[in-house]
N, C-alpha and C positions, 0 to 999 in steps of 0.2 A: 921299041927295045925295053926288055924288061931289066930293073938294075933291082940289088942287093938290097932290104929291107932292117935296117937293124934292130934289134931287141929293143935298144934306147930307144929308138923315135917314137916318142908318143904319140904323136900325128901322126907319122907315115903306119902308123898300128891301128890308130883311130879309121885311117882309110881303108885298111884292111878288114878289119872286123866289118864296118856296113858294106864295103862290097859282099862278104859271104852273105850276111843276113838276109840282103837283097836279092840275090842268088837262093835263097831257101824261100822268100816268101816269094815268088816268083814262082816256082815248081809247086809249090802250096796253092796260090792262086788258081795257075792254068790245071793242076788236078780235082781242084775242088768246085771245077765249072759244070762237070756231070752229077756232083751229088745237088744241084740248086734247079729247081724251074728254071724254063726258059726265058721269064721274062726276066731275070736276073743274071742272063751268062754273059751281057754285053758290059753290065759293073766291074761284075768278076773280072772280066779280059781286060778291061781300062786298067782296073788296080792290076793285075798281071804287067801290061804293060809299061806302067810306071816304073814299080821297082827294076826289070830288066832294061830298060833307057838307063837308069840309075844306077845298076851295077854295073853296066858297061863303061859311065862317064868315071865310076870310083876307080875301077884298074886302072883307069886313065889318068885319072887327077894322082891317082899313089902313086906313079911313075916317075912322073911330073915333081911332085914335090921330095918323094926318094934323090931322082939328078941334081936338083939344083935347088931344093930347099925355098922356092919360092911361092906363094898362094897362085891355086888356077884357076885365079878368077875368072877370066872368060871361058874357061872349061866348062867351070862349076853353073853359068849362068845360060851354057848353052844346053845343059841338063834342064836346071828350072825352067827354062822356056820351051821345052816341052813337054814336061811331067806337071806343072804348077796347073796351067789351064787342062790336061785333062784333069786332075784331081778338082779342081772347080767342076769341070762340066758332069763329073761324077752325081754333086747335089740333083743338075737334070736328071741324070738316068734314075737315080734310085725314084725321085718323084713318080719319070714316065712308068715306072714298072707296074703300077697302082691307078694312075692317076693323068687325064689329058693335060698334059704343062705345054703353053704357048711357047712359040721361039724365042720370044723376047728375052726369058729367062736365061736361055743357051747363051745368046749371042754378048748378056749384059757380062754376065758371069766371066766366059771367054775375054772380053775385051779391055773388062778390066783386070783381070791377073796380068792381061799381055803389057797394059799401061803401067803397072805396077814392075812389073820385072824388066821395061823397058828402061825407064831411068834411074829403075838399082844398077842399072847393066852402064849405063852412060857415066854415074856417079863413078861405080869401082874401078870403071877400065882409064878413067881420065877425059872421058869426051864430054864433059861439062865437071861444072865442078858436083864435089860430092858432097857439099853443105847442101846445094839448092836441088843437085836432084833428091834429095832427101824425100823431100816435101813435097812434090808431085806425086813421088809413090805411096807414101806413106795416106795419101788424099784416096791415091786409087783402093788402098787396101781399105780406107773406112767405106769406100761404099762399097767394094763385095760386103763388109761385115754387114752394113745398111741392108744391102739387099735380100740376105741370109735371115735375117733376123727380123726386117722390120716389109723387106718389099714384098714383091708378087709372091719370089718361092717359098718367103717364108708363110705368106699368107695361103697358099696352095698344101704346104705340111698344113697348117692349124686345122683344115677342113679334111683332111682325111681321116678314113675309118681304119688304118690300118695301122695295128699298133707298132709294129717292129719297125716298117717304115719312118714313123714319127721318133721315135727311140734314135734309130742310127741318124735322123736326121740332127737332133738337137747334139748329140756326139761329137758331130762332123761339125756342126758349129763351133763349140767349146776349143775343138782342135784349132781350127783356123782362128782364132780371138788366141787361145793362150799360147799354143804350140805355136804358131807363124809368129809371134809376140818375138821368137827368139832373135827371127833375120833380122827386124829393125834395130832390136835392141844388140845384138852382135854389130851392126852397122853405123848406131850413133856413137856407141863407147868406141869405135875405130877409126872415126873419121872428124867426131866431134869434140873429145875428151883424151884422143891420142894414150888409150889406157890398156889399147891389145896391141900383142906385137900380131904377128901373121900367124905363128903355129896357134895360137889363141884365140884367134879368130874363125882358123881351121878348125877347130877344136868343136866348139861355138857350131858353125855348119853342122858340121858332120852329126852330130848329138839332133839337131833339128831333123836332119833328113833323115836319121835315121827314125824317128820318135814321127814326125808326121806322114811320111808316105808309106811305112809299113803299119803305123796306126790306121789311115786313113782305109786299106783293105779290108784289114781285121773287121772294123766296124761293118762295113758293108757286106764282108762274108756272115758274119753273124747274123745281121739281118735278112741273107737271102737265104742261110740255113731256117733260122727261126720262122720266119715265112712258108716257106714250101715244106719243112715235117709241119705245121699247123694247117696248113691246107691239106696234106696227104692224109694228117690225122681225122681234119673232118669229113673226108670224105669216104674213110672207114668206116663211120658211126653210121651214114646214112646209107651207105650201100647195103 
């Protein structure tokens, strides 16, 4: 059931706005899968499919907090828990595009966003307390960053020859270290310091997801743009 949205509500507005934007980069993505090489249309489609996961949960959560003014939180995490680890497994793809990456990369990457969003998920819904799952997730997130930066994948970018590759990669890092910076920190100032109410909290979210899953595209379309006209372009010179 769709209810009434008012002018006032900064939030319920907040939700409104990343739903469209999500809805635009979306139809951006899935058109922009024919202008890119083929080994780049599997990126393209993941970022495609995040924001549309994502704009479906935002009509949803604006509803939701439109009726009854309450945070949807378990909406909201049933969204991340499936847009989070593809955007993690995205670091794979753009590597594979270039470059043999071993599984181990997939499955670490995977496993830990899911351990990560698992006891954000336990913390906010009440099913443990939300001081101590703090700290399991906050552990899971240092080792994606570990991993990104210091393990296999990152050691697999350092050794590639391909510039645009290496580019979107270090991007996609900075993103996940500053942008994902906001969940936790939206998370401690609300559970720890009792200093957000809920629409502030929401607020908080919505500015995050909007800022890292439609960043997270961008970057990877740039690099599969920049890639294939540099390849189309050399292979004008030589023909």
């Amino acid at each position: 059931m769709t209810h009434n949205l008012s002018s006032g509500d900064t939030v319920g507005m907040s939700f409104w706005l990343i739903s469209m934007a999500l809805v635009a980069a979306t139809a951006f993505f899935f058109v922009e899968r024919d202008r890119v090489a083929g080994k780049w249309k599997t990126s393209l489609t993941v970022s495609g499919l995040v924001t549309l996961i994502a704009a479906v949960h935002y009509f949803y959560m604006r509803d939701v907090w439109v009726a009854t003014g309450e945070s949807p939180t378990a909406f909201r995490y049933i969204d991340w828990l499936l847009t989070v680890p593809l955007l993690m497994v995205e670091f794979y793809l753009i590597l594979s595009a270039v470059a043999k990456v071993p599984a181990g990369v997939f499955w670490r990457l995977l496993i830990g966003s899911i351990v990560m969003l698992g006891f954000g998920y336990a913390g906010e819904t009440g099913l443990m307390s939300a001081k101590i799952a703090f700290w399991p997730s906050m552990a899971a997130w240092g080792f994606i960053i570990w991993e990104i930066f210091k393990g296999e994948a990152s050691r697999i970018n350092a050794g590639l020859a391909n510039p645009h590759v290496q580019k979107a990669y270090k991007t996609m890092t900075l993103l996940v270290t500053v942008g994902w910076a906001i969940y936790p920190l939206g998370y401690f100032v609300g559970y720890f310091t009792n200093g957000a109410d809920a629409g502030t909290m929401n607020i908080i979210y919505n500015v995050a997801d909007f800022w890292n899953k439609i960043a997270f595209g961008v970057v990877i379309w740039a690099a599969a743009v920049a890639d294939t006209d540099s390849k189309q372009a050399s292979s004008i010179k030589t023909s």
